[in-house]
N, CA, C and O atoms as a Maestro MAE file, in Angstrom:
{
 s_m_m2io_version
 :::
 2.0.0
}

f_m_ct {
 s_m_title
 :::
 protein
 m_atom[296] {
  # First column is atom index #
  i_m_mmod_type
  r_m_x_coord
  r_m_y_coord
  r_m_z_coord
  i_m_residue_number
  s_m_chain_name
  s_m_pdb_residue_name
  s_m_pdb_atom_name
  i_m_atomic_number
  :::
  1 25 -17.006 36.439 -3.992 1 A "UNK " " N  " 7
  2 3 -17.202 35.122 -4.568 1 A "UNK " " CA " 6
  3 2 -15.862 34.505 -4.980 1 A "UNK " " C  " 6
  4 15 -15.782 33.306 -5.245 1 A "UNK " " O  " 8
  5 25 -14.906 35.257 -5.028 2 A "UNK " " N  " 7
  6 3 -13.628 35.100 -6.012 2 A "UNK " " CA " 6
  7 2 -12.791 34.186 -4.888 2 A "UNK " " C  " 6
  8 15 -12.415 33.019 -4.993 2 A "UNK " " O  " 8
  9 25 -12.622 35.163 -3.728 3 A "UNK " " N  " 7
  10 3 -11.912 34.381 -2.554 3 A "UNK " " CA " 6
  11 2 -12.504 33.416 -1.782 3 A "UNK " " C  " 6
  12 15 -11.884 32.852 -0.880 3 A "UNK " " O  " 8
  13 25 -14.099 33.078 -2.159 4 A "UNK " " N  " 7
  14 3 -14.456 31.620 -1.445 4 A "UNK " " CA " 6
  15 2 -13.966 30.662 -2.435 4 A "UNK " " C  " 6
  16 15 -13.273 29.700 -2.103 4 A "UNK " " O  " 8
  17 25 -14.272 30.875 -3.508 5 A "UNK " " N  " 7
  18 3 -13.563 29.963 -4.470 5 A "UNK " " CA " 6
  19 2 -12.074 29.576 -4.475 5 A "UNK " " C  " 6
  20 15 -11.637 28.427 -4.542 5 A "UNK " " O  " 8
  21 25 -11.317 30.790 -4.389 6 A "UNK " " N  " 7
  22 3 -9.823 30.556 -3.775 6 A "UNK " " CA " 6
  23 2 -9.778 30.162 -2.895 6 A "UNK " " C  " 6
  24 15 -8.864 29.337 -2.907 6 A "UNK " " O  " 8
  25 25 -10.518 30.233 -1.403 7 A "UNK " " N  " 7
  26 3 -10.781 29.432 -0.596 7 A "UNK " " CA " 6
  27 2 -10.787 27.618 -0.503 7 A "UNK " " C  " 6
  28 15 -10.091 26.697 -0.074 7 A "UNK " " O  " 8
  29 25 -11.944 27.836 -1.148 8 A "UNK " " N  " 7
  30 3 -12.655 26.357 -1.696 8 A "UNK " " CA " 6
  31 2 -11.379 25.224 -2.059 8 A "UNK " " C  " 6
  32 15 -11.067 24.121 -1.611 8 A "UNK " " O  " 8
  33 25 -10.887 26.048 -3.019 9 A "UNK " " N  " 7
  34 3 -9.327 25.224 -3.841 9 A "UNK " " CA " 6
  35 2 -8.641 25.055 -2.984 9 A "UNK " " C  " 6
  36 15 -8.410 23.850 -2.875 9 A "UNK " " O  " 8
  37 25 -8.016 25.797 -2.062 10 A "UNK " " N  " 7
  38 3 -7.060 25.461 -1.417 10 A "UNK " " CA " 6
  39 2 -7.098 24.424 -0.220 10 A "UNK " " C  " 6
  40 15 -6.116 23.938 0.341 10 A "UNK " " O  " 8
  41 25 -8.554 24.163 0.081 11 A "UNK " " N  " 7
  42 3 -9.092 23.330 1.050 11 A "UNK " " CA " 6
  43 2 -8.656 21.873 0.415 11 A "UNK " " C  " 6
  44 15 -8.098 20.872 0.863 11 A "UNK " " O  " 8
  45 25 -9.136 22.228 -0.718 12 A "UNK " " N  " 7
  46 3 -9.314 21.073 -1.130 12 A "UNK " " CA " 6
  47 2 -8.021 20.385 -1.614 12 A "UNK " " C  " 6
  48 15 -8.010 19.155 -1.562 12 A "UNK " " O  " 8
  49 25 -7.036 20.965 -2.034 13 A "UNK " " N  " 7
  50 3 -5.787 20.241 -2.355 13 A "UNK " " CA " 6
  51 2 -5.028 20.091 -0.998 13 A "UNK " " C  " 6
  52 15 -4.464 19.014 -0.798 13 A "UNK " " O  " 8
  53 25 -4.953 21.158 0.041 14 A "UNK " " N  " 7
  54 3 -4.995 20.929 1.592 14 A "UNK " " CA " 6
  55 2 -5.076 19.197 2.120 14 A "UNK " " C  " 6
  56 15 -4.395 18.414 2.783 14 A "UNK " " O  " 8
  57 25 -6.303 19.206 1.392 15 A "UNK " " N  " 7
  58 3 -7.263 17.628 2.643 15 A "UNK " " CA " 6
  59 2 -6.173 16.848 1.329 15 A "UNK " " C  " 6
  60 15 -5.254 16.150 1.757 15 A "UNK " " O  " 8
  61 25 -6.262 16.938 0.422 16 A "UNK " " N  " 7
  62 3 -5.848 15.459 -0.762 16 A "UNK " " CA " 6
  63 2 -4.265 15.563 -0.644 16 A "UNK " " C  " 6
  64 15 -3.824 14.452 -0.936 16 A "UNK " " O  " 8
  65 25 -3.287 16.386 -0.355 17 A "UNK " " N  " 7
  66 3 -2.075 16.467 0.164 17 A "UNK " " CA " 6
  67 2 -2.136 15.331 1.806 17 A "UNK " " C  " 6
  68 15 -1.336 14.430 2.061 17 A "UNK " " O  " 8
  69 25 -2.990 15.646 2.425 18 A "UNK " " N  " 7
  70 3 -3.147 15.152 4.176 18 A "UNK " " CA " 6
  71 2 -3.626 13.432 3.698 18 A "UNK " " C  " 6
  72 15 -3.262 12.412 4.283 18 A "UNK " " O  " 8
  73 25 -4.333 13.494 2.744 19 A "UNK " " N  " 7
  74 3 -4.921 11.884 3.045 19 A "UNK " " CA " 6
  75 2 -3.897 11.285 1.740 19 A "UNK " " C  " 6
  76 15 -4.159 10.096 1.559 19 A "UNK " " O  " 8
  77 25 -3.102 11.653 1.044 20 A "UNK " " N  " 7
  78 3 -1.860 11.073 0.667 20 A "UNK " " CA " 6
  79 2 -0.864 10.795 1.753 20 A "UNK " " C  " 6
  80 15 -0.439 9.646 1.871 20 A "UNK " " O  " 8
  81 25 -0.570 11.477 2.329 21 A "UNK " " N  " 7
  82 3 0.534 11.065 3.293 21 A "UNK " " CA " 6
  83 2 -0.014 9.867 4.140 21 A "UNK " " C  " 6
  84 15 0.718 8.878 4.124 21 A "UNK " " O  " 8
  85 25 -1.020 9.780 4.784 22 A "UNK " " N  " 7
  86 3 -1.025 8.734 5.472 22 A "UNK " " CA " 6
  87 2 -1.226 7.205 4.683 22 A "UNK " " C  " 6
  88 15 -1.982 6.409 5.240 22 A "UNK " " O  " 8
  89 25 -0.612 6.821 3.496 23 A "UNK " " N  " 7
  90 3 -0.894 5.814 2.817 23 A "UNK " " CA " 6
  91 2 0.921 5.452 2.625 23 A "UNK " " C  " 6
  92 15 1.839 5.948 1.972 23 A "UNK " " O  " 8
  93 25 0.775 4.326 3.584 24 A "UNK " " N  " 7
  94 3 2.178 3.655 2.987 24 A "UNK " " CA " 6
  95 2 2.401 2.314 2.722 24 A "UNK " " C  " 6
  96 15 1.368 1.768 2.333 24 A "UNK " " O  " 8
  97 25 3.442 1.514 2.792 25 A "UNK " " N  " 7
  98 3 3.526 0.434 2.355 25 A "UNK " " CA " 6
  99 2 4.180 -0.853 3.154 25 A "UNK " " C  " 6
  100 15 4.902 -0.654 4.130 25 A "UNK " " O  " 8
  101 25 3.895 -2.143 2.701 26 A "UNK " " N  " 7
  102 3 3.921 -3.487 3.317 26 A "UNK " " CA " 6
  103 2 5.250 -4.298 2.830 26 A "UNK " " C  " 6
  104 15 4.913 -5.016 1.888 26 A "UNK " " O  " 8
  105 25 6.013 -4.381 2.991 27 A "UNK " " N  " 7
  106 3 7.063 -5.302 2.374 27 A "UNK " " CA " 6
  107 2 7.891 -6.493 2.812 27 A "UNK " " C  " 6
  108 15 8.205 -6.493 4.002 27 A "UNK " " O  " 8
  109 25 8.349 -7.624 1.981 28 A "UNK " " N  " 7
  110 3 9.255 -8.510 2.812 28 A "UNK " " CA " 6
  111 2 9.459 -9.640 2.424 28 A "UNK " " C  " 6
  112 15 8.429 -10.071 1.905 28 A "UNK " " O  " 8
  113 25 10.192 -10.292 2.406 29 A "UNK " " N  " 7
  114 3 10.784 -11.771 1.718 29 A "UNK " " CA " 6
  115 2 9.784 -13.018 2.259 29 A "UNK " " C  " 6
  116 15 9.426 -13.349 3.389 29 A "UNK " " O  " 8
  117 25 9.582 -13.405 1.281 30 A "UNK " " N  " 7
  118 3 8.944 -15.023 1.770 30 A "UNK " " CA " 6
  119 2 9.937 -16.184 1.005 30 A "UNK " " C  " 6
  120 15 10.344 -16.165 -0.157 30 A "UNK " " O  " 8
  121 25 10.166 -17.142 2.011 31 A "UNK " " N  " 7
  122 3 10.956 -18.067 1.824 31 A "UNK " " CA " 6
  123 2 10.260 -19.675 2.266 31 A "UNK " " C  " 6
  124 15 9.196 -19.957 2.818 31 A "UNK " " O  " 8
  125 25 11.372 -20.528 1.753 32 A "UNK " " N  " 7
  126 3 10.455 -21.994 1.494 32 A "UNK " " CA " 6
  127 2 12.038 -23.017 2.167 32 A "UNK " " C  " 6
  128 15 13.135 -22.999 1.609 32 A "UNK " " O  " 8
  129 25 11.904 -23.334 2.679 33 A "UNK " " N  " 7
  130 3 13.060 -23.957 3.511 33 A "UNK " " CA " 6
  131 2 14.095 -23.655 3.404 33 A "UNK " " C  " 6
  132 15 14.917 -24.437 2.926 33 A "UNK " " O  " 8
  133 25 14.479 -22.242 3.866 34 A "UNK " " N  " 7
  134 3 15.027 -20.825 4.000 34 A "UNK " " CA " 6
  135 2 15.621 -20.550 2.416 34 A "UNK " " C  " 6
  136 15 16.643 -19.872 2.306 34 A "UNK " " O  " 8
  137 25 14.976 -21.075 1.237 35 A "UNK " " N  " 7
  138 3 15.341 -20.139 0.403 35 A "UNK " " CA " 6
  139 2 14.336 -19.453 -0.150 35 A "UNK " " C  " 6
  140 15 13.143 -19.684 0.048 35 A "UNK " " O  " 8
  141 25 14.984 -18.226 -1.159 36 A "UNK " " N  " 7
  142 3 13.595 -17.296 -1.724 36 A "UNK " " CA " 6
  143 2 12.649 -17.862 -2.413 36 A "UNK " " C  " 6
  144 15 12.889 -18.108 -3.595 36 A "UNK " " O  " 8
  145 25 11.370 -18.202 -1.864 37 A "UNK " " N  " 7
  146 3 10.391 -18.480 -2.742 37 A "UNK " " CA " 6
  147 2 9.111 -17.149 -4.106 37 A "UNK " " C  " 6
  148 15 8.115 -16.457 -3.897 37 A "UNK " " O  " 8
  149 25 10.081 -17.495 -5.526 38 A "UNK " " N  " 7
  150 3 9.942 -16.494 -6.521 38 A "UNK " " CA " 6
  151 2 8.140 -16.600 -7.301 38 A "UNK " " C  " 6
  152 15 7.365 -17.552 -7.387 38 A "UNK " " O  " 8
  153 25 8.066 -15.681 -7.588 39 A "UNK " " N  " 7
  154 3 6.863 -15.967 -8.118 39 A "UNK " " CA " 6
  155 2 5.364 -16.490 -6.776 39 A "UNK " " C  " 6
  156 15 4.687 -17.481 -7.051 39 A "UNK " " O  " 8
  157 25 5.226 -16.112 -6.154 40 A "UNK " " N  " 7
  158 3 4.041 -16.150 -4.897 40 A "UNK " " CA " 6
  159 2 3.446 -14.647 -4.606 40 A "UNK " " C  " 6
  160 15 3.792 -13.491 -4.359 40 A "UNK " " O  " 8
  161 25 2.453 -15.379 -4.786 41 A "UNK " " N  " 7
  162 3 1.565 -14.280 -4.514 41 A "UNK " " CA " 6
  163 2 1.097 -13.598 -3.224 41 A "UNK " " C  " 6
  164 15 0.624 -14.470 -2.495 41 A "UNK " " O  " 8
  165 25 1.051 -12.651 -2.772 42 A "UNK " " N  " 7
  166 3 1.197 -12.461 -1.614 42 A "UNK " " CA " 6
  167 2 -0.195 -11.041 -1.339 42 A "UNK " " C  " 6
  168 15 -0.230 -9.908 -1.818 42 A "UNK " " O  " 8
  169 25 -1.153 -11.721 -0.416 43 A "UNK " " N  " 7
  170 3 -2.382 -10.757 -0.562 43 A "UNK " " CA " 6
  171 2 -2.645 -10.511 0.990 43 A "UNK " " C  " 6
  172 15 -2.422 -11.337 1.874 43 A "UNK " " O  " 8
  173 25 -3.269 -8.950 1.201 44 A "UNK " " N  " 7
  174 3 -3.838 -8.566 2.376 44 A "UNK " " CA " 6
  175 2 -5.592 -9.101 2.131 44 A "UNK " " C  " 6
  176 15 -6.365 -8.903 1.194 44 A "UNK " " O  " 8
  177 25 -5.758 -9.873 3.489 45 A "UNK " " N  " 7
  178 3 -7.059 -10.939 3.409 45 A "UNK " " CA " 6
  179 2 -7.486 -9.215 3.664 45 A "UNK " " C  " 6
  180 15 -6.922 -8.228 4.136 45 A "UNK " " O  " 8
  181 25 -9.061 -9.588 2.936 46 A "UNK " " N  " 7
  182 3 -10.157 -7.997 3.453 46 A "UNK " " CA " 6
  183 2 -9.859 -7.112 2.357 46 A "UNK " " C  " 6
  184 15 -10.652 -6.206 2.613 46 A "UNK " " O  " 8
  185 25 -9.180 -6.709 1.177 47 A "UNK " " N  " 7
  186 3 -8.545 -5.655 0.341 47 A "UNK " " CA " 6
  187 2 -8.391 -6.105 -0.586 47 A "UNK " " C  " 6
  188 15 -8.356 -7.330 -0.699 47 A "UNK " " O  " 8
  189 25 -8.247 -5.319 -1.552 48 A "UNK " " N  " 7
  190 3 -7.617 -5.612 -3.360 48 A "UNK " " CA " 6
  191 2 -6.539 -5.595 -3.379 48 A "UNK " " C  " 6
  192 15 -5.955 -5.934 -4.408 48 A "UNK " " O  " 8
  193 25 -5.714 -5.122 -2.041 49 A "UNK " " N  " 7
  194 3 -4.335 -5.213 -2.182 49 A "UNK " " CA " 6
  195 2 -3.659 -6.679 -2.133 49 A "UNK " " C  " 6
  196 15 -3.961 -7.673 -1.472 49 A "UNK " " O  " 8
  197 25 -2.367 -6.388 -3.321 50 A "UNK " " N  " 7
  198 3 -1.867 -7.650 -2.898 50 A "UNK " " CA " 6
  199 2 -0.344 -7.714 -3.919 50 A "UNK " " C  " 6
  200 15 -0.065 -6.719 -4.587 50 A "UNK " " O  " 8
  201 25 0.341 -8.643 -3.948 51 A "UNK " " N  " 7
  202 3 1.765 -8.394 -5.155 51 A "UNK " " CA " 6
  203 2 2.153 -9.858 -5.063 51 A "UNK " " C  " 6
  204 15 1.731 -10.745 -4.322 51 A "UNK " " O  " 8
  205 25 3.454 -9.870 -6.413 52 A "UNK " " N  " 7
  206 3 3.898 -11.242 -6.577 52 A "UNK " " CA " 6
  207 2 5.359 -11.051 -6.129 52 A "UNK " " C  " 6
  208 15 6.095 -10.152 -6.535 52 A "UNK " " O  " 8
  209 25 5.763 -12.229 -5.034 53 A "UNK " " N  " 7
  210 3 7.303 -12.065 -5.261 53 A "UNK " " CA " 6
  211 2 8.355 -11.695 -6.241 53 A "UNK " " C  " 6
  212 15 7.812 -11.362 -7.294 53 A "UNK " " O  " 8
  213 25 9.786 -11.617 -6.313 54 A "UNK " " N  " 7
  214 3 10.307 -11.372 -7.459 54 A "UNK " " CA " 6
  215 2 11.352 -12.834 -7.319 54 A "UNK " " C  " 6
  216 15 10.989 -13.592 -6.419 54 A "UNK " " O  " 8
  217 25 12.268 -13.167 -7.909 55 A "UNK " " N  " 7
  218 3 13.277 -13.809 -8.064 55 A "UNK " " CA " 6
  219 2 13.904 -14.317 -6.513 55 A "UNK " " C  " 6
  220 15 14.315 -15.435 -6.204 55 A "UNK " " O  " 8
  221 25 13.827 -13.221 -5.776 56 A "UNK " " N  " 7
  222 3 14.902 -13.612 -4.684 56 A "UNK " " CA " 6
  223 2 13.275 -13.439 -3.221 56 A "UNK " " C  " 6
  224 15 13.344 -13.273 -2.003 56 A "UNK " " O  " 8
  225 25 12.372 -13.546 -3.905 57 A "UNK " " N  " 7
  226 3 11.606 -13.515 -2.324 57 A "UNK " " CA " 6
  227 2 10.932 -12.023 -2.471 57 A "UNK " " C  " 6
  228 15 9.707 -12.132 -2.531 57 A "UNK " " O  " 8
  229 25 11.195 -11.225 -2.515 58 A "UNK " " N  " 7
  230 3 10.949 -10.052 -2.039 58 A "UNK " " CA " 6
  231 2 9.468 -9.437 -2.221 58 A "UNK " " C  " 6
  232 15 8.905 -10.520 -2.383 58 A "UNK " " O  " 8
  233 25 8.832 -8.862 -2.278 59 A "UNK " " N  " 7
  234 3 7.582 -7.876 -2.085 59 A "UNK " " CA " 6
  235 2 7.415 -6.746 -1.527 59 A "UNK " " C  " 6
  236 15 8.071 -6.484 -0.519 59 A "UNK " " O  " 8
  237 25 6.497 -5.822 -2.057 60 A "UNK " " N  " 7
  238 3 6.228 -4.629 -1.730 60 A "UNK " " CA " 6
  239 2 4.803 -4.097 -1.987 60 A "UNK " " C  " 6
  240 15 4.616 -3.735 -3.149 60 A "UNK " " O  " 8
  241 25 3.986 -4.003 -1.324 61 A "UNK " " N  " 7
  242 3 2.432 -3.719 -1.013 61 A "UNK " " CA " 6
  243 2 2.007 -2.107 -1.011 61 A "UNK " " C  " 6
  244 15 1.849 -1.455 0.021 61 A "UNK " " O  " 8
  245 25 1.855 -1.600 -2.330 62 A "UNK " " N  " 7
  246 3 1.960 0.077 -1.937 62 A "UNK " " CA " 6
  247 2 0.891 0.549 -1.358 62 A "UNK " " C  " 6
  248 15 0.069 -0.277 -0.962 62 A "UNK " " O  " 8
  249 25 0.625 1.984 -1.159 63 A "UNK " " N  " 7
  250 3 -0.974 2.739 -0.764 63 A "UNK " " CA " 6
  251 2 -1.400 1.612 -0.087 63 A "UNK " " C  " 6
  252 15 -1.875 0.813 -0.894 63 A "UNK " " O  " 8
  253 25 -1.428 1.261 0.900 64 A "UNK " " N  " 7
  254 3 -1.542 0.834 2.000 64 A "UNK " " CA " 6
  255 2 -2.345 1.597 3.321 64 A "UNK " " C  " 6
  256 15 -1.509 2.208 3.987 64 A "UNK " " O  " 8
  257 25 -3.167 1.675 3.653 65 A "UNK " " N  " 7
  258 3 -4.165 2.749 5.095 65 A "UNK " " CA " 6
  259 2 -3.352 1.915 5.750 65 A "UNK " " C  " 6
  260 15 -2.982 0.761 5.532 65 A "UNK " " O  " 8
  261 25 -3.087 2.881 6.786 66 A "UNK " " N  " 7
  262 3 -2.712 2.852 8.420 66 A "UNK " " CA " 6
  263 2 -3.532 1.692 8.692 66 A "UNK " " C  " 6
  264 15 -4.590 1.774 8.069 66 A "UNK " " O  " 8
  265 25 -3.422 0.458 9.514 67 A "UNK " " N  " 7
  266 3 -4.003 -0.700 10.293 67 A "UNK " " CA " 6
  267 2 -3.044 -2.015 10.675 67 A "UNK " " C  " 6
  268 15 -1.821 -2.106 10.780 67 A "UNK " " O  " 8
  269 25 -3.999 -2.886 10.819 68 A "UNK " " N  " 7
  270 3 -3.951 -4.330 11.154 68 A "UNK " " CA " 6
  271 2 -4.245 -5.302 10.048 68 A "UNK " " C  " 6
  272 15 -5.423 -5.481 9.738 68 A "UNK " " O  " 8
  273 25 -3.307 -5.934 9.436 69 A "UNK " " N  " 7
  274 3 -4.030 -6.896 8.073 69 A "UNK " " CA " 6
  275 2 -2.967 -7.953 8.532 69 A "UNK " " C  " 6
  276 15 -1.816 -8.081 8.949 69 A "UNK " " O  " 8
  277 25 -4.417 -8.808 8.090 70 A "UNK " " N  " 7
  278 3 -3.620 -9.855 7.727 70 A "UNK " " CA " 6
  279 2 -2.965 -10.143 6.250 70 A "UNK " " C  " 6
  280 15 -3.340 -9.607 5.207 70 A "UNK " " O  " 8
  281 25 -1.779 -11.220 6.396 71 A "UNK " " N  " 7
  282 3 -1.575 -11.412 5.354 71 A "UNK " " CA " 6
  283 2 -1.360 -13.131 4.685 71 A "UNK " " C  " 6
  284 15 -0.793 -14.017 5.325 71 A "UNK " " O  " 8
  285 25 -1.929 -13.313 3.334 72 A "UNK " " N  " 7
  286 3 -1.883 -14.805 3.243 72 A "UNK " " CA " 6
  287 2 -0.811 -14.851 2.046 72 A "UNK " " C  " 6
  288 15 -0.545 -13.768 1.525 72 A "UNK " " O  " 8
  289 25 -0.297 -15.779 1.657 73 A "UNK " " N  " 7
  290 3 0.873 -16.246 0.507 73 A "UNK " " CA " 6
  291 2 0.139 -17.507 0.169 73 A "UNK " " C  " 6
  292 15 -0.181 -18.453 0.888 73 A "UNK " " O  " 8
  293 25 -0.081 -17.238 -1.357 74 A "UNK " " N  " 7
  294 3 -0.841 -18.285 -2.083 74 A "UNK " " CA " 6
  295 2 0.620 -19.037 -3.225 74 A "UNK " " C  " 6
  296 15 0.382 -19.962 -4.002 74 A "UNK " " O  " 8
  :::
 }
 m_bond[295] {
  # First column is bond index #
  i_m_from
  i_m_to
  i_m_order
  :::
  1 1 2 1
  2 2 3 1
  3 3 4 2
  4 3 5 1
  5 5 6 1
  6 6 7 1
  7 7 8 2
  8 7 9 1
  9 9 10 1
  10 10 11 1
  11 11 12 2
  12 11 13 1
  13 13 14 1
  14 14 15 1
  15 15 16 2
  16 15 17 1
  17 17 18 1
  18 18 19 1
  19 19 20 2
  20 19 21 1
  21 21 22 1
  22 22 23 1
  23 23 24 2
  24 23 25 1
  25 25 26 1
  26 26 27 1
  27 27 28 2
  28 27 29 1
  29 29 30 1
  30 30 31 1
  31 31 32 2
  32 31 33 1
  33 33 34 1
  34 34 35 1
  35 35 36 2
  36 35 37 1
  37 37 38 1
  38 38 39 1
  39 39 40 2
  40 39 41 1
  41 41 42 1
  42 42 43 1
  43 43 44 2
  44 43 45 1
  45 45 46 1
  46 46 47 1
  47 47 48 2
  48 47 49 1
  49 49 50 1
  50 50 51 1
  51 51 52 2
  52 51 53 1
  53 53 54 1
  54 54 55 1
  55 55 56 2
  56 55 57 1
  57 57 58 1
  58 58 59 1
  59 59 60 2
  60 59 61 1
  61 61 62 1
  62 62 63 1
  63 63 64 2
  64 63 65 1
  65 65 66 1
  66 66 67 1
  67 67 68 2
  68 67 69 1
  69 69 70 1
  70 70 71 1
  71 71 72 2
  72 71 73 1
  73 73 74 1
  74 74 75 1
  75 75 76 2
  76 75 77 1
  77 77 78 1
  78 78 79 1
  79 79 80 2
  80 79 81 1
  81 81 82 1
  82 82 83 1
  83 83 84 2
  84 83 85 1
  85 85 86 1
  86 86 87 1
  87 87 88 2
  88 87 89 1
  89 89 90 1
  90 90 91 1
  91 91 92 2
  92 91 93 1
  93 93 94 1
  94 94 95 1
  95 95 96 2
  96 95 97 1
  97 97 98 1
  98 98 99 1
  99 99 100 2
  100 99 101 1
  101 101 102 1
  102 102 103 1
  103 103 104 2
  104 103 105 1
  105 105 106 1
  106 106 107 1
  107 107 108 2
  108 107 109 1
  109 109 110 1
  110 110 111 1
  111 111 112 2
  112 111 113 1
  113 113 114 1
  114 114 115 1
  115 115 116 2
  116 115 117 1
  117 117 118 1
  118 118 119 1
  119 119 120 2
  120 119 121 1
  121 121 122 1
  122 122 123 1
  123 123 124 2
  124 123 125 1
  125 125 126 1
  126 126 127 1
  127 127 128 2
  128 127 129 1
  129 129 130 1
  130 130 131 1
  131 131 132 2
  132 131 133 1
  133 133 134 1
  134 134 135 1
  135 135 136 2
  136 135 137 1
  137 137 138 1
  138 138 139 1
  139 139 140 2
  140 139 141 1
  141 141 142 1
  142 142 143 1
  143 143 144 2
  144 143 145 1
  145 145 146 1
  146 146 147 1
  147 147 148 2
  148 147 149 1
  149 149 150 1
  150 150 151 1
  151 151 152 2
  152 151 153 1
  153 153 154 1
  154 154 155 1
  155 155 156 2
  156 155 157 1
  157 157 158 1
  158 158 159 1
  159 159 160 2
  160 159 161 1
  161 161 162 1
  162 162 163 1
  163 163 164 2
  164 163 165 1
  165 165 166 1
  166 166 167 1
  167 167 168 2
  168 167 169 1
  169 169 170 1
  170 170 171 1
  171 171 172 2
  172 171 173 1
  173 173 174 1
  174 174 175 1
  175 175 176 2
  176 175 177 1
  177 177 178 1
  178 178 179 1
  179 179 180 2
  180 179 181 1
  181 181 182 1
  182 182 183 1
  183 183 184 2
  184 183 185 1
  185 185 186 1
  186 186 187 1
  187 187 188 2
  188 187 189 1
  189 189 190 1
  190 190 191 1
  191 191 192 2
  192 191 193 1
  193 193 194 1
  194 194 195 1
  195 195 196 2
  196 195 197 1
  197 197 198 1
  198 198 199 1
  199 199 200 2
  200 199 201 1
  201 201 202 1
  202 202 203 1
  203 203 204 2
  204 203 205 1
  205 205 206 1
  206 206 207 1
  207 207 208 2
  208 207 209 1
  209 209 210 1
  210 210 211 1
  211 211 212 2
  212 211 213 1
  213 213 214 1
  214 214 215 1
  215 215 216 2
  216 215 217 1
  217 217 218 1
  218 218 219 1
  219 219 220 2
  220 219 221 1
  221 221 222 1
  222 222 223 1
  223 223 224 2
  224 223 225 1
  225 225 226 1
  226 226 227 1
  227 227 228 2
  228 227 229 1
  229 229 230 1
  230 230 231 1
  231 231 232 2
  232 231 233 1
  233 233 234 1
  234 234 235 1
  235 235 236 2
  236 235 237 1
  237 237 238 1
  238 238 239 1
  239 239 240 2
  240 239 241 1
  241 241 242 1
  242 242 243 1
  243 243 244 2
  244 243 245 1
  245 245 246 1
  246 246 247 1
  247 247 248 2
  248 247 249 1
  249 249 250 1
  250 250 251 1
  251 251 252 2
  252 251 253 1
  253 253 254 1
  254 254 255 1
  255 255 256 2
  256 255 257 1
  257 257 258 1
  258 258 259 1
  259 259 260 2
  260 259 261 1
  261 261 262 1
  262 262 263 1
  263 263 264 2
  264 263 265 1
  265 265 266 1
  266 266 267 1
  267 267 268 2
  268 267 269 1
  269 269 270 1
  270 270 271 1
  271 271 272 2
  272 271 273 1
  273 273 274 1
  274 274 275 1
  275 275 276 2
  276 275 277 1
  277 277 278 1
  278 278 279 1
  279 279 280 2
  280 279 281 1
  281 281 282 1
  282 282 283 1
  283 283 284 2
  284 283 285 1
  285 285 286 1
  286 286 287 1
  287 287 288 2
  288 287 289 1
  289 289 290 1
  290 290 291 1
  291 291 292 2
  292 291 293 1
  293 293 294 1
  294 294 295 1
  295 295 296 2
  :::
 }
}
């Protein structure tokens, strides 16, 4: 019983190690007649994901699944 249980555990931090790695991230400047546009919100349509520019444009979208998204700037 001892080593299915040791078993069991190790499966299981196994799979949650494997489905961490495949989660990464979206990033990138949005600009407004080529300068940084600060403060915009920036969302993947379909998801809860989403972030606000900073000062100079920039963004970064973390835990992110592997795909195809779109993206809108409000």
């Amino acid at each position: 019983m001892k080593k299915l249980f040791t078993l069991l555990i190790i499966t299981i931090l196994a799979t949650a190690s494997v489905v961490a790695q495949k989660l990464g991230s979206i990033s990138g400047t949005v600009t407004s007649e080529g300068k940084p546009a600060a403060m915009v919100s920036v969302a993947l349509v379909g998801t809860k994901h989403g972030a606000v520019t900073d000062d100079e444009g920039r963004y970064r979208i973390n835990r992110v699944k592997p795909g195809t998204y779109l993206r809108e700037t409000l």
